[in-house]
DRENDRENKOL-540874 format. One record per residue (C-alpha): residue number from 1; residue in three letters; x, y, z. Coordinates in Angstrom, 1 decimal. Layout:
<atoms>
nr/rest/xx/yy/zz
NUM/ALA/X/Y/Z
...
</atoms>
This chain:
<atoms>
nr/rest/xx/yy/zz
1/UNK/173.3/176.5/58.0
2/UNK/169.7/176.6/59.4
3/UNK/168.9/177.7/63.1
4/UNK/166.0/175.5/63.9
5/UNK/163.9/177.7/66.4
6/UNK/166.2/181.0/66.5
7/UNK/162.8/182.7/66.2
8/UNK/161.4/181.0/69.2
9/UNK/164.2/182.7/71.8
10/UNK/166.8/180.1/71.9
11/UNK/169.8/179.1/69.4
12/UNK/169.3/175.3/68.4
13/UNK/172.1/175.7/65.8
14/UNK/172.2/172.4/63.6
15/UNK/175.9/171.1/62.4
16/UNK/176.1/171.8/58.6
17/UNK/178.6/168.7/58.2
18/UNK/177.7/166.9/54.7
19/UNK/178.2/163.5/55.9
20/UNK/176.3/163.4/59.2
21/UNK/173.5/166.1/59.9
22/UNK/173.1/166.0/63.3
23/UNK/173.8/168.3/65.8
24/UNK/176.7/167.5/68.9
25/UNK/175.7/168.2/72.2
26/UNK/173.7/171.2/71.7
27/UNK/174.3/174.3/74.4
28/UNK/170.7/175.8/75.2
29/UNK/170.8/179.5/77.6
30/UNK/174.9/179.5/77.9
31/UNK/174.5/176.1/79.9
32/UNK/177.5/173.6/79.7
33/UNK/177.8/170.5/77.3
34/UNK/177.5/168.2/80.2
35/UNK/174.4/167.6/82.2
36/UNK/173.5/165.3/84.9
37/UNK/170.4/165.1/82.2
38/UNK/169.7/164.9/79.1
39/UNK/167.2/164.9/76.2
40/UNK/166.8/164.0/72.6
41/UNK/164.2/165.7/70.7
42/UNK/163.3/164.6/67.3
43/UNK/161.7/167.2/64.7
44/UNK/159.6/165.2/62.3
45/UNK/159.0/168.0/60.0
46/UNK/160.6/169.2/57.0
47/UNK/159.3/172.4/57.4
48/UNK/159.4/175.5/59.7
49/UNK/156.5/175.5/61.2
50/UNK/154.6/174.3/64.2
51/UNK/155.9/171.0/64.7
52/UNK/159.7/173.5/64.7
53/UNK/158.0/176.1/67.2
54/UNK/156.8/173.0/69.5
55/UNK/160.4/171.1/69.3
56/UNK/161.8/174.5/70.0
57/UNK/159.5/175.2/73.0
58/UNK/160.1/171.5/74.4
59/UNK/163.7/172.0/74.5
60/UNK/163.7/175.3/76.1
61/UNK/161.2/174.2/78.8
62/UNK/163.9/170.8/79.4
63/UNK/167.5/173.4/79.6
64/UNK/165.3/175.5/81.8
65/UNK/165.4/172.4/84.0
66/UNK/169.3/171.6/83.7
67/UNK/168.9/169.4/81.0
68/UNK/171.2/168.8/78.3
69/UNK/169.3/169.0/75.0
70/UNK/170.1/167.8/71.2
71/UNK/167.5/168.5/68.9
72/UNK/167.8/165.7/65.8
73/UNK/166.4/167.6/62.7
74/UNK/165.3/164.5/60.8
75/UNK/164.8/165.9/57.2
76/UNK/168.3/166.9/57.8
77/UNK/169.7/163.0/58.6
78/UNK/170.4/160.2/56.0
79/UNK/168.3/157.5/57.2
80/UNK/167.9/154.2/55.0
81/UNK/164.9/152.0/55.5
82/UNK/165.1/148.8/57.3
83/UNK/166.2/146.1/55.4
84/UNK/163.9/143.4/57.4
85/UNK/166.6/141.2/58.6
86/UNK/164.6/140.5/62.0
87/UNK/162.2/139.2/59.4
88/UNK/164.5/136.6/58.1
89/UNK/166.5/135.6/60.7
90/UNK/166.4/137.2/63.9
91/UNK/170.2/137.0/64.7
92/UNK/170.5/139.1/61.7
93/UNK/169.1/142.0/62.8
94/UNK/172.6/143.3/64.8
95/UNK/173.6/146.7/66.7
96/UNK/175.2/148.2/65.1
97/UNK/173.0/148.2/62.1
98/UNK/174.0/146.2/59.1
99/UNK/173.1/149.5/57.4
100/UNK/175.5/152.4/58.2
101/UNK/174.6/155.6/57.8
102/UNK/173.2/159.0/60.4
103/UNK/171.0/156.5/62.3
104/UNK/174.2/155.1/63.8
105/UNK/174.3/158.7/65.5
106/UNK/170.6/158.8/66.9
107/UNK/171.4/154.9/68.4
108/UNK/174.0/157.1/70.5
109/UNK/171.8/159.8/71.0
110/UNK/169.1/158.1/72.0
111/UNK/171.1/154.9/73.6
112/UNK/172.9/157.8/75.9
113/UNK/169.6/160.2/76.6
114/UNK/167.4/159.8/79.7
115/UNK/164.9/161.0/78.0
116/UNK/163.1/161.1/74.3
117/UNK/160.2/163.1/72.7
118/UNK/159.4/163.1/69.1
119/UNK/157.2/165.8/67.7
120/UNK/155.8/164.8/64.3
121/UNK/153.9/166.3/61.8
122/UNK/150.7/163.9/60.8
123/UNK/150.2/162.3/57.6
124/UNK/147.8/160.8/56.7
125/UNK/146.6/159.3/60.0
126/UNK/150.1/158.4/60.4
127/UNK/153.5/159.8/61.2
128/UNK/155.7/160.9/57.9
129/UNK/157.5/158.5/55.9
130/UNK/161.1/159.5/57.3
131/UNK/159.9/158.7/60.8
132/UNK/158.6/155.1/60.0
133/UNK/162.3/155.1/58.4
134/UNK/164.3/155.7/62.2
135/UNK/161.2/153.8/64.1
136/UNK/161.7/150.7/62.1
137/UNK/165.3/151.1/62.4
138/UNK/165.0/151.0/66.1
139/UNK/164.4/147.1/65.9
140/UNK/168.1/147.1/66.0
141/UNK/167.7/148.6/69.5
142/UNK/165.3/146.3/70.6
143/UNK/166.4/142.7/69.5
144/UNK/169.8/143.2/70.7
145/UNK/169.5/143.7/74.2
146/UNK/166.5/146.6/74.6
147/UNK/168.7/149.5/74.6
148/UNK/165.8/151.9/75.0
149/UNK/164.3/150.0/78.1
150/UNK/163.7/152.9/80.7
151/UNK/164.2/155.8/78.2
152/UNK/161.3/158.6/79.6
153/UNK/159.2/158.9/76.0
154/UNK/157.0/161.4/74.7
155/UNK/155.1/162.1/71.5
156/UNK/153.8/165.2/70.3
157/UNK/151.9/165.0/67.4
158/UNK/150.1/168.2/65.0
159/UNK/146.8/167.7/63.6
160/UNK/146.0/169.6/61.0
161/UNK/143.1/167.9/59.4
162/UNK/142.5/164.4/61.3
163/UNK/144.7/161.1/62.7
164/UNK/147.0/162.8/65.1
165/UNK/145.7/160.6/68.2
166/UNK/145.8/157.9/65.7
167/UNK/149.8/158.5/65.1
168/UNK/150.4/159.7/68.3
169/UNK/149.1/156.6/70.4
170/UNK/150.9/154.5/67.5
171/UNK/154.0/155.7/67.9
172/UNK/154.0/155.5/71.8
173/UNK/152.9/152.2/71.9
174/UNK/156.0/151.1/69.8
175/UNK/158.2/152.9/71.8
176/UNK/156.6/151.4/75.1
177/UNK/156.8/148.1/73.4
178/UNK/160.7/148.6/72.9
179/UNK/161.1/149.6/76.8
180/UNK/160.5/153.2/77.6
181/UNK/158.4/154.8/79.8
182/UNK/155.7/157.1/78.6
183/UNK/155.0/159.7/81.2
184/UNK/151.8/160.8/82.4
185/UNK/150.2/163.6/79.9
186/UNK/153.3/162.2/77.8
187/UNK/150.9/161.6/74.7
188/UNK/150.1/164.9/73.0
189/UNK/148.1/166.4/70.1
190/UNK/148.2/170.2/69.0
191/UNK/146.3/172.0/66.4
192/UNK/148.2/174.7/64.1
193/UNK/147.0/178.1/64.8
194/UNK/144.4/178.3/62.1
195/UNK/142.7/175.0/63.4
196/UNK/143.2/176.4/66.7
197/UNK/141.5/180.0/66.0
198/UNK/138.3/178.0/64.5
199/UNK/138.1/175.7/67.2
200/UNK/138.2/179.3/69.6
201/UNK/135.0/180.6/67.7
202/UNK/132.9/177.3/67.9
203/UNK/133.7/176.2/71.6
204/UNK/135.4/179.4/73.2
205/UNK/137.5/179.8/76.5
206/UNK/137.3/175.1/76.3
207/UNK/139.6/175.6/73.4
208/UNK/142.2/176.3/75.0
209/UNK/142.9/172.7/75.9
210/UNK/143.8/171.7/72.2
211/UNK/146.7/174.1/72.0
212/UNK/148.0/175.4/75.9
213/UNK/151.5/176.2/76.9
214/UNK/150.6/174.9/80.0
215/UNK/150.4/171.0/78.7
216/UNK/153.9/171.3/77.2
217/UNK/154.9/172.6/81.1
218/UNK/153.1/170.0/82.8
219/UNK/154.6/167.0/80.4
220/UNK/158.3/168.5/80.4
221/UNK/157.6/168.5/84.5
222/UNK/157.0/165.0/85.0
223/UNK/159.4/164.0/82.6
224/UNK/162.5/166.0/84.6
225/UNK/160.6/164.1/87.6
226/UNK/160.6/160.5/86.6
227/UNK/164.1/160.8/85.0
228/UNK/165.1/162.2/88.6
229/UNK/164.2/159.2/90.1
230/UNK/167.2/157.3/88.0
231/UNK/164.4/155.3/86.1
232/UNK/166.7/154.7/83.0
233/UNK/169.6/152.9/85.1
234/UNK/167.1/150.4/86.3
235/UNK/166.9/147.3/84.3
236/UNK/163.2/146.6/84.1
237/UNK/164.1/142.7/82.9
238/UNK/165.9/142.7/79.5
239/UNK/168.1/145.7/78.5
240/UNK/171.9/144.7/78.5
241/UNK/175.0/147.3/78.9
242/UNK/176.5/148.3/75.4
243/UNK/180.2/149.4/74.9
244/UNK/180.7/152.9/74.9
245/UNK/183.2/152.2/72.1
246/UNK/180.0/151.9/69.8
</atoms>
């Protein structure tokens, strides 16, 4: 069983169930399982490092607000492609999914969240492989009544070499495209600490503004604010009420 974040001062302990890897309704600082809030937070990384520590800080900073907070460790889901039935017939493309498998859990998770941010490694220029996978998959979402329409989004992307703007303003526009909201300061790119410690020597104290606690304070700010405001129960012209029975 693998404690994503335990080093990071908060236990975001991860179900170890073989046939669906996803966590239940994750308890952050002793707080109950049901929150006038909540948050999913998707960790795009197979590995334990940065994009981990930032997911880990994110959800923190949201239960230190009353949120309810499920972090989704995607390496740890079973997520098939998209089959590209929109492609061939739009009424094809159905919710549930004609493809059944851990994505039916982040529908839910997502479908019953008021708010979203997905924190993603960057490969080449792009976001990794397994997140295409669940972003494609969220067409299911979209052409059957946009289920994400007023869902506060954020995307936090780390840029180790180059192309994290480049996968970060991607994935926000598809996400805005589907229906949610991206807060102000709600598109974000960090630098790992070795990045970070070069970009200190060359430009000194201005830095700072490529890696700063205080940007992940001010984003998880408005996005408590804007989801106070009830944004995700107004229909904004097209999202349509789905059975809680799915």
């Amino acid at each position: 069983m693998r404690h994503a974040g335990e080093e990071y001062g908060f236990d975001a302990q991860l179900d170890s169930t073989p046939t669906l890897l996803i966590p239940q309704t994750t308890n952050f600082n002793g707080m109950p399982t049901h929150h006038a809030l909540s948050a999913t937070i998707i960790n795009a990384s197979p590995h334990e490092g940065t994009t981990l520590q930032i997911s880990s800080k994110v959800a923190q900073l949201l239960a230190s607000k009353g949120f309810g907070v499920r972090v989704l460790d995607l390496y740890r889901l079973n997520i098939g492609e998209c089959l590209g039935c929109f492609s061939v017939a739009p009424e094809r493309c159905t919710y549930p999914c004609v493809v059944s498998d851990d994505m039916d859990a982040v529908y839910r998770a997502l479908i019953d969240s008021h708010a979203a941010i997905f924190v993603t490694p960057t490969y080449w220029v792009n976001v990794p492989g397994k997140l295409k996978n669940l972003v494609d998959r969220l067409t299911s979402l979209e052409n059957n009544g946009f289920l994400l329409e007023g869902l506060i989004a954020a995307v936090i992307a780390i840029n180790q070499v180059n192309g994290g703007w480049e996968a970060a303003s991607w994935l926000a526009g598809v996400l805005n495209m589907m229906g949610a909201l991206i807060p102000p300061y709600g598109i974000q790119v960090f630098y790992p600490g070795s990045v970070q410690n070069r970009l200190e020597q060359c430009l000194g104290e201005s830095a700072k503004e490529y890696w700063d606690e205080r940007d992940l304070v001010t984003l998880t700010d408005n996005i408590a604010h804007l989801c106070s405001l009830k944004i995700r129960e107004h229909n904004f012209g097209f999202r349509r009420r789905v059975s809680q029975t799915h």
